[in-house]
C-alpha positions as CSV (number, residue, x, y, z in Angstrom):
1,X,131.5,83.2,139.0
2,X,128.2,84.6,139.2
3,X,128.9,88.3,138.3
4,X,124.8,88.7,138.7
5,X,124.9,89.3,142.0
6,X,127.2,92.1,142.2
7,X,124.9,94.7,141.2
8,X,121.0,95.4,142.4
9,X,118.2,96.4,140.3
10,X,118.2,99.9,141.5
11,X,121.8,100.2,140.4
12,X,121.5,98.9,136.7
13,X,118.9,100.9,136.1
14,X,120.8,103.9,137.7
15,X,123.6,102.8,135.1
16,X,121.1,102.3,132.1
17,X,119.8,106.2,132.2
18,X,122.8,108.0,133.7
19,X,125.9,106.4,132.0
20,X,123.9,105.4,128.5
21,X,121.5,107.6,128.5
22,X,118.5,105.5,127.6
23,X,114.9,106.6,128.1
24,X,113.5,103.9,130.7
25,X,109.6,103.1,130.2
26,X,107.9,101.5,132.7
27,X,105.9,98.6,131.0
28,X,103.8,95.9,133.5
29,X,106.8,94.3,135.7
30,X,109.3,95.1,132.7
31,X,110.9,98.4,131.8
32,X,111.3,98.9,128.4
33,X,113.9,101.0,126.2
34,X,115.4,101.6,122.8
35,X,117.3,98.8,121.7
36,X,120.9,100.3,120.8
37,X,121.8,96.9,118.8
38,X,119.3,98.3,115.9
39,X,117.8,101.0,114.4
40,X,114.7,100.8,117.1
41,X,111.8,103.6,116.9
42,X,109.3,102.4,119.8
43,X,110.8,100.8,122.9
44,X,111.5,96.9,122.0
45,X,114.5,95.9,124.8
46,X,113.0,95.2,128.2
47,X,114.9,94.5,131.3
48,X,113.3,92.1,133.9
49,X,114.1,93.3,137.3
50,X,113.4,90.6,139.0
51,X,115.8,88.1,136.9
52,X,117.8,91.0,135.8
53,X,118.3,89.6,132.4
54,X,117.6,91.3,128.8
55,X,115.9,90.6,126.0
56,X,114.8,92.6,122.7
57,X,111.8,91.5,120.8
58,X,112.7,92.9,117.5
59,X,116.0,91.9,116.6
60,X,116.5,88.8,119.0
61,X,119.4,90.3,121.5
62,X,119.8,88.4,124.5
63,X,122.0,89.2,128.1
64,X,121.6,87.3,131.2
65,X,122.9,89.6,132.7
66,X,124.0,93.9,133.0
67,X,127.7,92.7,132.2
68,X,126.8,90.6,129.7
69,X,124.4,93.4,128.0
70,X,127.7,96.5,128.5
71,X,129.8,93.8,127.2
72,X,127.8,93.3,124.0
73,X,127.1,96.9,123.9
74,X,131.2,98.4,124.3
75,X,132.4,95.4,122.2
76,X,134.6,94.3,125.1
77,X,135.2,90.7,126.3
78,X,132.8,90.4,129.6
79,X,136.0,90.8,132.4
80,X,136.4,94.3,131.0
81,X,132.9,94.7,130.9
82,X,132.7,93.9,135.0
83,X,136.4,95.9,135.2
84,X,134.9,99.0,134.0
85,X,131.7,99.2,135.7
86,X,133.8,98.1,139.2
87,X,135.7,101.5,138.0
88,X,132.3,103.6,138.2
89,X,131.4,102.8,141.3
90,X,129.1,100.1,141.3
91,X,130.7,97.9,143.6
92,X,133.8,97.6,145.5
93,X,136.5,95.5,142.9
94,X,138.3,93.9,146.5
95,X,135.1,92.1,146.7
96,X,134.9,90.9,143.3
97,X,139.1,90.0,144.1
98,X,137.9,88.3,146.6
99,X,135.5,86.1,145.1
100,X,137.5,85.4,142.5
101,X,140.6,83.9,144.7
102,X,138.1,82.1,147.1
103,X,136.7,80.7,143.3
104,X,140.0,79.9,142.8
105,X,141.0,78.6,145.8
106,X,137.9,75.6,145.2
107,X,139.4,75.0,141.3
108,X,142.9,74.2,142.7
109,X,141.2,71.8,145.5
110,X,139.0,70.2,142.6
111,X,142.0,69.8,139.9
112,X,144.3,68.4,142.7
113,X,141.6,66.1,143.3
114,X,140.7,64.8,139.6
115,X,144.2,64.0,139.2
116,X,144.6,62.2,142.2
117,X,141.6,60.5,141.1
118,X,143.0,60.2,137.7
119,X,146.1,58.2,139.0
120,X,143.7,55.8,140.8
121,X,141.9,54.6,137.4
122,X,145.4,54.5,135.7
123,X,146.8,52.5,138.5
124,X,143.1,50.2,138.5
125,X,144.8,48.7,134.6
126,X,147.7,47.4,136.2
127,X,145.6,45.2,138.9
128,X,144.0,41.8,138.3
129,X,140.6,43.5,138.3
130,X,141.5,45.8,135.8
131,X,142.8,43.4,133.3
132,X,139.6,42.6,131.6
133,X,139.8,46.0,130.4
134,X,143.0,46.6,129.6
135,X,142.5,43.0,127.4
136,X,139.7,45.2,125.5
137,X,142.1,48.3,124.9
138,X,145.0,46.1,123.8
139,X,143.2,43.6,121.8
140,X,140.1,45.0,120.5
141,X,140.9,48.7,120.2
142,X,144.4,47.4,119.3
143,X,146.1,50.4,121.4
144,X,149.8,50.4,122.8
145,X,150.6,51.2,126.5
146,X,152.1,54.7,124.7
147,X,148.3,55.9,123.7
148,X,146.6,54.5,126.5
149,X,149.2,56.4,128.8
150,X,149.1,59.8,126.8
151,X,145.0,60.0,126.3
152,X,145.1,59.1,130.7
153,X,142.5,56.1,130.2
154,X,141.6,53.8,133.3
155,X,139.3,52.0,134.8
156,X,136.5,51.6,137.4
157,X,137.5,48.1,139.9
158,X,134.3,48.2,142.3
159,X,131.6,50.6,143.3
160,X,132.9,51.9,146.9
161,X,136.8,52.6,145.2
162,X,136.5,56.1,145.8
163,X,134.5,56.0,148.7
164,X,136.8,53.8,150.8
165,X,139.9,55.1,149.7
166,X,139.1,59.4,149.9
167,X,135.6,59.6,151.7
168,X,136.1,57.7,154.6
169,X,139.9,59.0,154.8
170,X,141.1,62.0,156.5
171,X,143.0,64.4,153.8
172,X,144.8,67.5,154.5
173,X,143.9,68.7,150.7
174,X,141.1,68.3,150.3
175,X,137.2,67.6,152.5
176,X,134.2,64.9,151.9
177,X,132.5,67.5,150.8
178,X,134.8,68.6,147.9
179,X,134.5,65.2,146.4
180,X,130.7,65.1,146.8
181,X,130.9,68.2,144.7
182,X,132.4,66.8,141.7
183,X,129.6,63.8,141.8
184,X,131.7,61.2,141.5
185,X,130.3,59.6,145.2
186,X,126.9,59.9,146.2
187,X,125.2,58.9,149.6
188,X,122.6,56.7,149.2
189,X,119.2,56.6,150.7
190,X,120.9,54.1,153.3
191,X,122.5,57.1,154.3
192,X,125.8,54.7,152.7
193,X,128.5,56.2,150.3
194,X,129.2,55.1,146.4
195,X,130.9,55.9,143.6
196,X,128.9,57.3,140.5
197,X,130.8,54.9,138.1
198,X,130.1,51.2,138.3
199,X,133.2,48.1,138.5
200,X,134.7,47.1,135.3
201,X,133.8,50.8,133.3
202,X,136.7,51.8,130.7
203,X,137.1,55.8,132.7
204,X,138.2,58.2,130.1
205,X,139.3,61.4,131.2
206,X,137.6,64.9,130.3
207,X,140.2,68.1,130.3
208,X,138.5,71.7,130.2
209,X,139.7,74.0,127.3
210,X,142.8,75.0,129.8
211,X,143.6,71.0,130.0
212,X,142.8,70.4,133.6
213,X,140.9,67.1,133.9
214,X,137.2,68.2,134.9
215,X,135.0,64.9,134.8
216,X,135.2,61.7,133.4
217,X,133.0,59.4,131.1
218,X,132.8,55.5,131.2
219,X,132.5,53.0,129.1
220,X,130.7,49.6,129.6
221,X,132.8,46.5,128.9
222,X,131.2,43.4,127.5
223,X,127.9,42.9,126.2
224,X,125.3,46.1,126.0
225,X,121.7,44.8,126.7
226,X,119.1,46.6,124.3
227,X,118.6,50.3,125.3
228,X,121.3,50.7,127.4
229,X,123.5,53.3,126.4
230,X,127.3,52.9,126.1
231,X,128.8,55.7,127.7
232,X,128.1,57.2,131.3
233,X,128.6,60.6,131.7
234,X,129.6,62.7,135.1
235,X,126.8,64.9,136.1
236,X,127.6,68.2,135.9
237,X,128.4,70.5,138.6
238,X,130.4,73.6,138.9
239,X,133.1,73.3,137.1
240,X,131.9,71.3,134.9
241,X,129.4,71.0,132.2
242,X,129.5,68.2,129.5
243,X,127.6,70.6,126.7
244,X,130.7,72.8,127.1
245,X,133.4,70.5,126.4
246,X,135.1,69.5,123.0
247,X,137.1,66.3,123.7
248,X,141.3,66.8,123.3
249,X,140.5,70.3,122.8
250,X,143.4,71.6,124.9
251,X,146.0,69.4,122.5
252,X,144.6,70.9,119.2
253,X,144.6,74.6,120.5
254,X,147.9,74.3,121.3
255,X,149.0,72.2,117.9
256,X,150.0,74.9,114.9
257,X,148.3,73.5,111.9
258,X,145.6,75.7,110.3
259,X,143.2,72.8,110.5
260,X,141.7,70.0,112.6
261,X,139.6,67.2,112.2
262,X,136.0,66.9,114.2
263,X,134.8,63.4,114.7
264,X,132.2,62.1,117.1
265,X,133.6,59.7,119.4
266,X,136.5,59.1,121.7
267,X,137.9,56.8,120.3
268,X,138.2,58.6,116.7
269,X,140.5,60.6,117.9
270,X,142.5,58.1,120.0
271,X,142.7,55.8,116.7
272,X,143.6,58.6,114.4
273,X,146.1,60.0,116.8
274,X,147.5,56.6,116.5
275,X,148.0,57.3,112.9
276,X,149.9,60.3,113.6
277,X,146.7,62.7,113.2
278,X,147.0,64.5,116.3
279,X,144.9,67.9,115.3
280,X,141.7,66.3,116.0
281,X,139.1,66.7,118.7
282,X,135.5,65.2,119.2
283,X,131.8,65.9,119.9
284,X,130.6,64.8,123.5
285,X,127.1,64.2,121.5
286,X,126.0,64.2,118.0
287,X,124.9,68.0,118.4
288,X,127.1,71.2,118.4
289,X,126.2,73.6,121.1
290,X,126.8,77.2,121.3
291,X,129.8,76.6,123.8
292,X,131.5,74.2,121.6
293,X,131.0,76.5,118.8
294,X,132.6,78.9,120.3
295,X,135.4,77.0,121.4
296,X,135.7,76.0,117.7
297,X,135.9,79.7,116.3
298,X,138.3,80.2,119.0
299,X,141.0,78.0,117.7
300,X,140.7,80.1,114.3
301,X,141.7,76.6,112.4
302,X,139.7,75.3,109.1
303,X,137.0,72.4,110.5
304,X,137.1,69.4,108.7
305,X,134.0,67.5,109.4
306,X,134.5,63.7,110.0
307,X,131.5,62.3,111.5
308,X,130.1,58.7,110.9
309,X,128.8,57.7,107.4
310,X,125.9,56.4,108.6
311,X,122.1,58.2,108.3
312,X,122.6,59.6,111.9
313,X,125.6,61.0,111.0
314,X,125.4,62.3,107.6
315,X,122.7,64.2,109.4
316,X,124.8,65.7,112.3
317,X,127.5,66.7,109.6
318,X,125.3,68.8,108.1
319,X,123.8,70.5,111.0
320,X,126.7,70.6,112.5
321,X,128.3,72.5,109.0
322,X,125.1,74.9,108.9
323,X,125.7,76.0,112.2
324,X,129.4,76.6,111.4
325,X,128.5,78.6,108.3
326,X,125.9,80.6,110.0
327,X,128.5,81.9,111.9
328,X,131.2,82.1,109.1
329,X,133.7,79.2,110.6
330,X,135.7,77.8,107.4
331,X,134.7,74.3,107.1
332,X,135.0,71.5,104.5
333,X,133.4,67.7,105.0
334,X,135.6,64.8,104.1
335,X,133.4,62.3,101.9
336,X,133.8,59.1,103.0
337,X,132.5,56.0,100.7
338,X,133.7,53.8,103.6
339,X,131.0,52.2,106.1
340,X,131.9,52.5,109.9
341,X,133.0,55.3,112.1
342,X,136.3,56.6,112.0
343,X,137.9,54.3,114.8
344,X,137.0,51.7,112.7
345,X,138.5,53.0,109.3
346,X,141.7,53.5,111.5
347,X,141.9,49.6,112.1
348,X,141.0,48.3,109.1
349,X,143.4,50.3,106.9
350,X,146.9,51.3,106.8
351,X,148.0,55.1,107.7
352,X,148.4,56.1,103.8
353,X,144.5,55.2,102.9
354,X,143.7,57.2,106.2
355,X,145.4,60.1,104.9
356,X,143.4,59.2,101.0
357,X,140.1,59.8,103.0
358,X,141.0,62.7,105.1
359,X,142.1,64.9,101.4
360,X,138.8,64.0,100.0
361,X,136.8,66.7,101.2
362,X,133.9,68.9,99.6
363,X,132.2,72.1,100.2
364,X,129.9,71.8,102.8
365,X,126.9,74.0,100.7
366,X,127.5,71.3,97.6
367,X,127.6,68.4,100.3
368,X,124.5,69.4,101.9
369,X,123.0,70.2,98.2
370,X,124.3,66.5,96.9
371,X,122.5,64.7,100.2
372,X,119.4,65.8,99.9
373,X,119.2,65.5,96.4
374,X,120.4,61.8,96.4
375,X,118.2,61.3,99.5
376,X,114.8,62.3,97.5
377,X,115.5,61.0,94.7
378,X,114.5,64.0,92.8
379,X,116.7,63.2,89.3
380,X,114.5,59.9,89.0
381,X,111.3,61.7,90.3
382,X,111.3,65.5,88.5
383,X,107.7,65.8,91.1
384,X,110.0,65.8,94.0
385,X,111.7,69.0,93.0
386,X,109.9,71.9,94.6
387,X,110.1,69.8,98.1
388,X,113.6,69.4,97.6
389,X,114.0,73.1,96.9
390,X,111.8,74.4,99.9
391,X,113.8,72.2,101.9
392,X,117.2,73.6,100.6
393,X,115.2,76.9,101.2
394,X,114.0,76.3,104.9
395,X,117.9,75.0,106.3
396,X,119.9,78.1,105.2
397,X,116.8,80.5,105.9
398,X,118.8,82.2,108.8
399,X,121.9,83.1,106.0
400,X,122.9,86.2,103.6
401,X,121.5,86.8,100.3
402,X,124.7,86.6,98.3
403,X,124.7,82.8,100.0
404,X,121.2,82.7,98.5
405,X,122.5,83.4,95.3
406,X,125.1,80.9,95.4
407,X,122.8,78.3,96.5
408,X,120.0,79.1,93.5
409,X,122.6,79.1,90.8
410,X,123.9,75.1,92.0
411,X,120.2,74.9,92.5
412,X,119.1,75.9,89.2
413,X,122.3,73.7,87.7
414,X,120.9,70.5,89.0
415,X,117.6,70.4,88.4
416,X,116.6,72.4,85.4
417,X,115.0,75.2,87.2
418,X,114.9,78.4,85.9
419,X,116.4,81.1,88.7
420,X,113.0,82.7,88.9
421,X,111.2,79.5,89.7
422,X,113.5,78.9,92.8
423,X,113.9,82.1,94.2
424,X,110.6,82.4,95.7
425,X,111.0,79.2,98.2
426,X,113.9,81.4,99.5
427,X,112.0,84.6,99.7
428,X,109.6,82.4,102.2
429,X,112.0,81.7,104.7
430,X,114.2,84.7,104.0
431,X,112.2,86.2,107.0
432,X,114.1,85.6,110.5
433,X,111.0,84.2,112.7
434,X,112.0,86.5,116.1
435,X,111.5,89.7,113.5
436,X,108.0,91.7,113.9
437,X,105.6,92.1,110.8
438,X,106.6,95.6,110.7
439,X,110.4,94.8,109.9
440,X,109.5,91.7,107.9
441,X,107.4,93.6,105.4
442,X,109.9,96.6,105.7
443,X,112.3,93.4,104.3
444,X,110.4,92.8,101.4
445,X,109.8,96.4,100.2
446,X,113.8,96.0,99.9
447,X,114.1,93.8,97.8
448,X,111.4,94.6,95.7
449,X,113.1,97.6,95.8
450,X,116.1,95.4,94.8
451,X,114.4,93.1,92.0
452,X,113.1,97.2,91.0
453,X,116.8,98.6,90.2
454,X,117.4,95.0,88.2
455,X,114.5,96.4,85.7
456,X,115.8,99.8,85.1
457,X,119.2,98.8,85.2
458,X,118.5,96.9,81.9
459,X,116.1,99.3,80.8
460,X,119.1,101.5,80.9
461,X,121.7,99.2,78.9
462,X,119.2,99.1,75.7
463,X,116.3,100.6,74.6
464,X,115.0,97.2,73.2
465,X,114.5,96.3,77.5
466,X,112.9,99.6,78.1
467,X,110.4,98.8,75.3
468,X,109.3,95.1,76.8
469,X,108.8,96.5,80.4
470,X,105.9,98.9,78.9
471,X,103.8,96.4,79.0
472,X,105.0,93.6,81.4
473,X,105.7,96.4,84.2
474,X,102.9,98.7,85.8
475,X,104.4,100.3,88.7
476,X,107.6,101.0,90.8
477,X,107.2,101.1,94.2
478,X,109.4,103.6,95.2
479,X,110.2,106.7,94.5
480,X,113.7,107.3,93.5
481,X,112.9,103.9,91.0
482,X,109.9,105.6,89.6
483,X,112.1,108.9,88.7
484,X,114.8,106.9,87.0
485,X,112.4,105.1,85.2
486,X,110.8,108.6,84.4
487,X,114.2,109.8,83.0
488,X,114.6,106.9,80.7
489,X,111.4,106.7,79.3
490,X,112.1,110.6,78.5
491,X,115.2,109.9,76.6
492,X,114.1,107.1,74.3
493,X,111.0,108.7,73.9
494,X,112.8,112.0,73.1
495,X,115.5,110.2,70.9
496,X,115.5,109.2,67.0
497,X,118.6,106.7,68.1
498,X,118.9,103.3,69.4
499,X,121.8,104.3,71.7
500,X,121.8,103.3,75.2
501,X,120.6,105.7,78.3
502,X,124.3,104.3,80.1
503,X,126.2,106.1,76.6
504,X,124.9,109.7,78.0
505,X,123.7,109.6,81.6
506,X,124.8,107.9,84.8
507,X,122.2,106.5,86.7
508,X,123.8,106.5,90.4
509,X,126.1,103.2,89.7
510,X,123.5,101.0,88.4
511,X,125.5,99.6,85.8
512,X,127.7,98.1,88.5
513,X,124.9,97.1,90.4
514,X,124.6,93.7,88.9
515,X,127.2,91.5,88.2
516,X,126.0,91.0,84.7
517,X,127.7,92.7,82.3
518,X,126.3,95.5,79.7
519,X,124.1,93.1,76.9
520,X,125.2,94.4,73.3
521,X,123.7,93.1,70.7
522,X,121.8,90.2,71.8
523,X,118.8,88.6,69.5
524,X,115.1,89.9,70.2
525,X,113.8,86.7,71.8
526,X,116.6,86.6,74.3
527,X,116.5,89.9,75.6
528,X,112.5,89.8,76.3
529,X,113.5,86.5,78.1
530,X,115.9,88.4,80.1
531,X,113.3,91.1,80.9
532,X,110.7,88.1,81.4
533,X,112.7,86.6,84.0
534,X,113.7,90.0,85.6
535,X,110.0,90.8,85.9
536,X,109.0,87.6,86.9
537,X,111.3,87.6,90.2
538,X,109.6,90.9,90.9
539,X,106.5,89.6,90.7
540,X,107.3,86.7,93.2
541,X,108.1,89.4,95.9
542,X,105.0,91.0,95.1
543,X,103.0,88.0,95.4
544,X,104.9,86.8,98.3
545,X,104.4,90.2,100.1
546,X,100.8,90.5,99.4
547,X,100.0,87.5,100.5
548,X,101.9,87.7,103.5
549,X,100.4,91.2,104.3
């Protein structure tokens, strides 16, 4: 439903000053405020009147609308967010009732539909068109009439099927015009009717997230001439759009185990529901989209990743795993040695080698570490490390330090690196792109403050650190760091003993800081290494920031 509507510009920005109190500033065709999703100082959220969407430039929020944006901005799902400003006045919520059982009305006529539709291509298998592929589901994808029923696959006889038998045909249910809308006839420039999918197509059916059948997709029997693809999908139309589909999502929302098994193609899941695998759904693509990740963290299950072992899709299972972790979705990969797609795994071995491969999984960050690393050769060809690195750097540039840390101590374990030599490629991309230069070098004067505390921290655990950074370290940047160090160098200077600063001051937690513990007793050479390095990674940010600057 297109909630857009309901509300004119006068009236959201009626709702933006009087019931949030924000200070509107009139800025070319675009009236600009304080973005309440960040600590803004000068106006960065503008509101387009004419397309009545929002958008800040600092920290990246988006709304397409003012129910998205209160949504978002109360921490309420979007109905309550169009409940509640109904409540206020905005607009009369019998008209929005309204809409919403005329809406409804049309999704009962278009379900009815689809099944009826649904029943046709099952029924098509039975006939002596249809036999050809029914042959190819029985023989070649070796199904039994028990999965071909339960996953509702059919098949297209002739071009005009639909036409003649629910275009031309007067129905009580439903109008032409209703199955016009779904695209599955068109009317040709002969002003003649025909149905989208072509004769002897394998029709698999597509179920929304509720399990209503929404669209179909077909598959071409027989030979496949060069560049054609395999699969034809429904255009997309109201109810349905392809991008926001996961296949036999409705069956693993509703199964109980705490994990389920992505794959890429239909028949994946078909073949390993044969096996008994039945929590498993599929990509309509090789690329997650936003909708399908959502629908993912929706089912609140582990993902096991289980895409083909091939280049293309070694390369989707990682970006599909990034953008799972970017979004903190549990995830493993399943490391399959086997060539082929899962389908074809299914058929060439027995159910307890299936199950083998699907409990040999890895963590995704080591998967992703161990393909790239294989992939450029890098332990044959030591040159190749700092491109290997910066690309490590660049995919998980969007992700939280403490993964950073993670990711530089596997990285430093297998190649050789020193710490300090990798953390700078991840201080490059450590800065989100849609942030200004103002918060970017804000973000660096962090963590120098950051690399700063380090220094004194260990300046603080033994005089013997405090000593080295007299002449490796010129200046603090901040304050507060430059009247720690102040205090230190006071109490070594002002004490005969070798006792550490920690034994007789606290200095505001920053033994617990780090989560290395107090150094006792450690050799000369090693501590001014461990000040060496400590100085080192500040001097990266410095660099980094200068030149940036």
């Amino acid at each position: 439903m297109r909630y857009k509507d309901l509300l004119n510009t006068n009236d959201i920005l009626h709702l933006l000053t009087n019931k949030l109190n924000l200070k509107l500033k009139q800025m070319g065709r675009s009236v600009f405020f304080l973005c309440p999703f960040h600590s803004d100082k000068n106006p960065s959220c503008s509101f387009e009147p004419n397309r009545k969407i929002f958008t800040c430039f600092t920290c990246g929020f988006k709304a397409s609308d003012i129910f998205n944006f209160w949504a978002q901005y109360k921490k309420i799902d979007l109905e309550e967010a169009v409940e509640e400003i109904g409540q206020m006045g905005y607009f009369s919520l019998s008209i929005l009732q309204e809409k919403k059982s005329q809406e409804q009305k049309g999704q009962n006529k278009t379900f009815y539909l689809l099944s009826l539709i649904t029943d046709i291509y099952q029924h098509n298998l039975l006939t002596q068109p249809g036999c050809e592929v029914l042959n190819y589901l029985q023989t070649k994808r070796q199904l039994d009439k028990k999965t071909i029923d339960y996953f509702g696959l059919g098949c297209s006889i002739n071009n005009r099927q639909l036409s003649n038998l629910l275009f031309s045909q007067k129905n009580d249910n439903f109008l032409p015009e209703d199955l016009l809308a779904t695209n599955l006839v068109w009317i040709t420039d002969n002003n003649r009717t025909c149905d989208f999918f072509p004769a002897q197509h394998l029709i698999i059916p597509l179920a929304n997230p509720e399990g209503k059948i929404v669209a179909y997709a077909a598959r071409k029997i027989g030979e496949i001439a060069p560049g054609e693809g395999k699969y034809k999908y429904l255009p997309s139309y109201q109810h349905y759009q392809k991008s926001s589909l996961l296949y036999n999502y409705s069956a693993v929302k509703k199964n109980r185990a705490e994990e389920c098994y992505l794959v890429e193609g239909f028949f994946d899941v078909i073949s390993l529901n044969k096996l008994g695998v039945e929590n498993c759904l599929a990509l309509l693509g090789t690329n997650l989209s936003e909708e399908q990740i959502k629908l993912l963290n929706a089912l609140k299950k582990r993902i096991i990743l289980f895409l083909d072992s091939d280049k293309a899709g070694q390369e989707a299972t990682i970006n599909s795993a990034v953008q799972l972790l970017l979004r903190e979705i549990d995830c493993e990969i399943i490391k399959n040695d086997y060539s082929g797609d899962p389908d074809e795994i299914c058929r060439q071995l027995d159910q307890e080698k299936v199950q083998t491969i699907l409990q040999n999984r890895e963590n995704p960050y080591l998967f992703i570490l161990n393909y790239y690393f294989v992939k450029g050769k890098v332990q044959d060809n030591p040159q190749r490390t700092n491109r290997f690195i910066s690309e490590i750097a660049k995919i998980f540039h969007k992700f939280k330090p403490n993964i950073y840390d993670f990711l530089i101590n596997k990285i430093s374990s297998l190649t050789n690196w020193s710490k300090a030599e990798i953390e700078p490629h991840f201080i490059q991309w450590n800065f989100p792109t849609f942030h200004t230069h103002y918060l970017q070098t804000i973000y660096g004067q962090e963590l120098i403050e950051k690399k700063e505390k380090k220094i004194i921290s260990l300046c603080a655990q033994e005089r013997i650190f405090w000593l080295f950074t007299l002449e490796k370290v010129q200046f603090f940047l901040t304050r507060v760091n430059r009247e720690r160090y102040y205090n230190i160098y006071n109490y070594y200077i002002s004490s005969l003993s070798n006792n550490s600063y920690f034994e007789n001051h606290a200095l505001n937690n920053l033994d617990s800081y780090y989560d290395f513990p107090p150094i006792t007793s450690s050799p000369t050479n090693t501590n001014e290494k461990i000040m060496d390095m400590a100085v080192q990674e500040l001097e990266n940010v410095r660099k980094f920031l200068l030149n940036y600057e």
